[in-house]
C-alpha positions as CSV (number, residue, x, y, z in Angstrom):
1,X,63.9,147.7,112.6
2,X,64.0,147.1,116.2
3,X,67.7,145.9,117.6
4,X,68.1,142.6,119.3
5,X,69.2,143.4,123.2
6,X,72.8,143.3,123.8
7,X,73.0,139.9,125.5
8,X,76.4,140.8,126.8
9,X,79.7,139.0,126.1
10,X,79.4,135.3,125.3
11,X,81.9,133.9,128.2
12,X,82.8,135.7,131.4
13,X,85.8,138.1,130.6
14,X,85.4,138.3,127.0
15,X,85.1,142.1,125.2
16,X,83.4,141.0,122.7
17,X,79.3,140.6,122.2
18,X,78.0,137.5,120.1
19,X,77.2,137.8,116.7
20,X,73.6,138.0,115.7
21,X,71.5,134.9,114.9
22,X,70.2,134.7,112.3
23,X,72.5,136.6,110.4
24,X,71.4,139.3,108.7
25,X,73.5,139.5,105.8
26,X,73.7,135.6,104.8
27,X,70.1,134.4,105.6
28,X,69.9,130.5,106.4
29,X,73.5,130.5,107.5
30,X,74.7,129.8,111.0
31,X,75.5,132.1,114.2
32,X,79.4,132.8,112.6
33,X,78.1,133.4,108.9
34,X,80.0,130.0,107.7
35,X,78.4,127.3,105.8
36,X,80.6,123.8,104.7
37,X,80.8,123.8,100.8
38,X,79.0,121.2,99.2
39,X,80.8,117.5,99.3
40,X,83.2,117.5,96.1
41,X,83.9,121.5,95.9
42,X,87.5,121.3,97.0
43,X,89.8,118.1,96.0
44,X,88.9,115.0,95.1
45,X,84.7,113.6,95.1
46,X,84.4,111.8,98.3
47,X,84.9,107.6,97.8
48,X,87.8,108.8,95.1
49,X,91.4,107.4,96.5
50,X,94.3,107.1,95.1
51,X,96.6,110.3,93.7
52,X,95.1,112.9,91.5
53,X,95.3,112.5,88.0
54,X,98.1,113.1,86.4
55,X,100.2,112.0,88.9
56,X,103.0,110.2,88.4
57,X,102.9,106.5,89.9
58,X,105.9,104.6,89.7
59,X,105.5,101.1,87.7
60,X,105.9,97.9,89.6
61,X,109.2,96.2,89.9
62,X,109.0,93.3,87.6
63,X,111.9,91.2,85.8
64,X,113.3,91.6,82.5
65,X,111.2,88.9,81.3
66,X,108.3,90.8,82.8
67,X,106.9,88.7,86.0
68,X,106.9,90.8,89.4
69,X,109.3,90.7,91.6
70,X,109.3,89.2,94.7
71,X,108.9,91.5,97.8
72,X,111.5,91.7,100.8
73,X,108.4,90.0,103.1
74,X,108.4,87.2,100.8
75,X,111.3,87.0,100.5
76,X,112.3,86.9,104.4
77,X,109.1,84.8,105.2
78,X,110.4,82.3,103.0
79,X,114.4,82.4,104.0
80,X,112.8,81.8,107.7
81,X,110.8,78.8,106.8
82,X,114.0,77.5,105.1
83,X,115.9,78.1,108.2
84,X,113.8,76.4,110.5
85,X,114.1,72.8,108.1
86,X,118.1,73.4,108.3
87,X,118.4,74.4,111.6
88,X,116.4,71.0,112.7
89,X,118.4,69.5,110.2
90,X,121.7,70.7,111.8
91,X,119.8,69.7,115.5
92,X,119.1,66.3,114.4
93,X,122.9,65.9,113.4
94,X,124.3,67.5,117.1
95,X,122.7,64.6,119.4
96,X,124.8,61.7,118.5
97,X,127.5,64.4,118.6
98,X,126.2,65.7,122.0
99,X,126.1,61.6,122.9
100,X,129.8,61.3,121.9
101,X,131.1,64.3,123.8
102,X,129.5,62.8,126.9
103,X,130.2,59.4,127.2
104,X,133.7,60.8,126.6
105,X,133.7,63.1,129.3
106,X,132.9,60.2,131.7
107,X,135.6,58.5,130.6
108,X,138.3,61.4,131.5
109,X,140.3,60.2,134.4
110,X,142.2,62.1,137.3
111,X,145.4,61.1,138.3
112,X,146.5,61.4,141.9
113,X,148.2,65.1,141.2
114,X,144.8,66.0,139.9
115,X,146.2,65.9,136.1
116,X,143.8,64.2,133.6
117,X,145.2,61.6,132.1
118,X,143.4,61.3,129.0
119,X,142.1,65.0,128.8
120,X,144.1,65.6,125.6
121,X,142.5,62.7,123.5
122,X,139.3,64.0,124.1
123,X,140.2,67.4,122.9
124,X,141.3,66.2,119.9
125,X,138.2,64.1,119.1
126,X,135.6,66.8,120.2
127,X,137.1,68.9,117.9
128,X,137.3,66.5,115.2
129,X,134.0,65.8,115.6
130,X,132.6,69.3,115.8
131,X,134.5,69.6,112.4
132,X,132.4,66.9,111.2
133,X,129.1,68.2,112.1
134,X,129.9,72.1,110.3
135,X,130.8,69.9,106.9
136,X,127.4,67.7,107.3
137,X,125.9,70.8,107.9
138,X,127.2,72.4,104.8
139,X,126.4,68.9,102.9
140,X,122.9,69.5,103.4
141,X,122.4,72.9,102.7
142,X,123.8,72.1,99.8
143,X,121.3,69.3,98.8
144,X,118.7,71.5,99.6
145,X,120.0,74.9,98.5
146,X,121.2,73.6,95.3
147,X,120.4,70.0,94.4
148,X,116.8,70.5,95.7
149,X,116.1,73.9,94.2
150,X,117.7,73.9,90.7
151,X,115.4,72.3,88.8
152,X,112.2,74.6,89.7
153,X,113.7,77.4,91.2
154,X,112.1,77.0,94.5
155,X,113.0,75.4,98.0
156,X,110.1,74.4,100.8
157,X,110.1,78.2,102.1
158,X,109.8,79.5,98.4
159,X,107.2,77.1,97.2
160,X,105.2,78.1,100.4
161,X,105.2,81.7,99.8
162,X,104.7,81.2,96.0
163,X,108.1,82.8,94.7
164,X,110.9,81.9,92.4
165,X,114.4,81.7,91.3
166,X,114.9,82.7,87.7
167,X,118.1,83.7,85.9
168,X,118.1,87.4,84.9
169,X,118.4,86.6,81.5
170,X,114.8,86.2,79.9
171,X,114.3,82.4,79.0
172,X,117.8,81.3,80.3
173,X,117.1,78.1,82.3
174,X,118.4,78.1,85.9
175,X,121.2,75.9,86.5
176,X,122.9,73.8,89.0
177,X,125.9,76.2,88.4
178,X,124.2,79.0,89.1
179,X,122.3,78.1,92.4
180,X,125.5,76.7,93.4
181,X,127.1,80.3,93.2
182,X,124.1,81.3,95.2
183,X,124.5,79.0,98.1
184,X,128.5,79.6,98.0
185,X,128.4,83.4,98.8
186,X,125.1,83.2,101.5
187,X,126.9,80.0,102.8
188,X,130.4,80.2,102.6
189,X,130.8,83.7,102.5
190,X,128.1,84.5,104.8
191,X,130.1,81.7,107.8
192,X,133.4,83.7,107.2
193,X,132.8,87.0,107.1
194,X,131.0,88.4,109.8
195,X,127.7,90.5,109.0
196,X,127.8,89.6,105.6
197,X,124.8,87.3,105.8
198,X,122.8,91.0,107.1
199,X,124.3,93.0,104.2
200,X,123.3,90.1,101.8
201,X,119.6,89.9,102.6
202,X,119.1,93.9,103.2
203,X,120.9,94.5,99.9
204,X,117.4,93.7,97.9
205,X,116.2,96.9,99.8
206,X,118.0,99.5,97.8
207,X,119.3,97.6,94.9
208,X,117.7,99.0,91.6
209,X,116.0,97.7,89.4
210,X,116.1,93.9,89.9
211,X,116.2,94.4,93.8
212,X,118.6,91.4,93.9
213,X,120.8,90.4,96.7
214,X,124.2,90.3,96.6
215,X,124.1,86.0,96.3
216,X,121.8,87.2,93.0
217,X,124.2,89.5,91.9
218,X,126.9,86.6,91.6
219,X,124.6,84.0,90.5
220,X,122.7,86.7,87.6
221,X,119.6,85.6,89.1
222,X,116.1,87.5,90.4
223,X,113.4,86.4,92.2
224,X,109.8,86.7,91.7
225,X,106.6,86.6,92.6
226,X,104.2,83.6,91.1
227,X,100.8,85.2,90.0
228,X,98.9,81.7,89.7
């Protein structure tokens, strides 16, 4: 059997010669002698996802009554929507307050030493006044944290995004008590001491296995997810 010529090194530089084509001890097969294994020889047949069987895959989160929980997206999605009714709420509330403050300012008078004359009034009634608007403002999320929500478990922002307020108890009805305890520590708690609102919302993140915030926690409520 006659030799193939020695067509010299494949690239400039290189020692070494290339292989033979075709090769001579795996007929059929390409210039390096490899051939890709038939689809489905190693792992998984293609179009198959998901873990291998016998994996172990961790069970959804669902309540003790057995409904899902709701996700931290929901969750957040709907604590936004909320916050954008109350904070127009609170807005609508600040412009006669705004109105107020002004037409008082225009009524401060200078005296010839360049002493207002009537600056401490004013003081006194802005500050009044700003008291006011923080109670409204706690009046209405109230209503709508509480008086709103008790009887179905859901604000605006929680009907939108089709989740719930349930007590952790299975079959326990939710009560005004209850949602009041939530709106006390994400209201109260959350004006007072600083951060806490973060730590409250975040908390779902690692709590196990309800993922309940911290306002849950006091309340003995959950969240979940509506399925229809």
């Amino acid at each position: 059997m006659t030799e193939p010529p020695d067509a010299g090194p494949p690239y400039p530089g290189s020692p070494y010669p290339p292989p033979p084509y075709p090769s001579a001890q795996y007929p059929g097969q390409g210039p390096t002698g490899y051939q890709a294994p038939p689809p489905g020889m190693y792992g998984r047949p293609p179009g198959m996802y998901g873990p291998p069987p016998g994996y172990p895959v961790a069970p959804p989160a669902v309540a003790p009554d057995g409904q899902p929980l709701a996700g931290f997206g929901d969750r957040l999605v709907a604590r936004l929507l909320d916050g954008l009714i109350l904070g127009g709420f609170a807005a609508v509330l600040f412009v006669p307050l705004l109105i107020i403050v002004i037409t008082m300012a225009n009524s401060v008078q200078v005296d010839d030493r360049g002493q207002l004359t009537n600056g401490g009034p004013v003081v006194v009634v802005f500050l009044l006044l700003y008291a006011g608007w923080i109670l409204l403002i706690l009046a209405g999320t109230y209503v709508y944290e509480v008086e709103l929500m008790w009887r179905t478990g859901q604000t605006v922002g929680k009907r939108v995004m089709k989740i719930r307020v349930i007590p952790l108890p299975p079959g326990a009805p939710l009560t005004r008590g209850a949602s009041a305890k939530r709106w006390a520590v994400y209201q109260i708690v959350g004006a007072i001491v600083p951060v806490f609102s973060w730590v409250d919302g975040l908390w779902q993140l690692w709590d196990k296995p309800f993922q309940q915030c911290l306002h849950d926690k006091a309340a003995d409520t959950v969240v979940v997810k509506l399925t229809r």
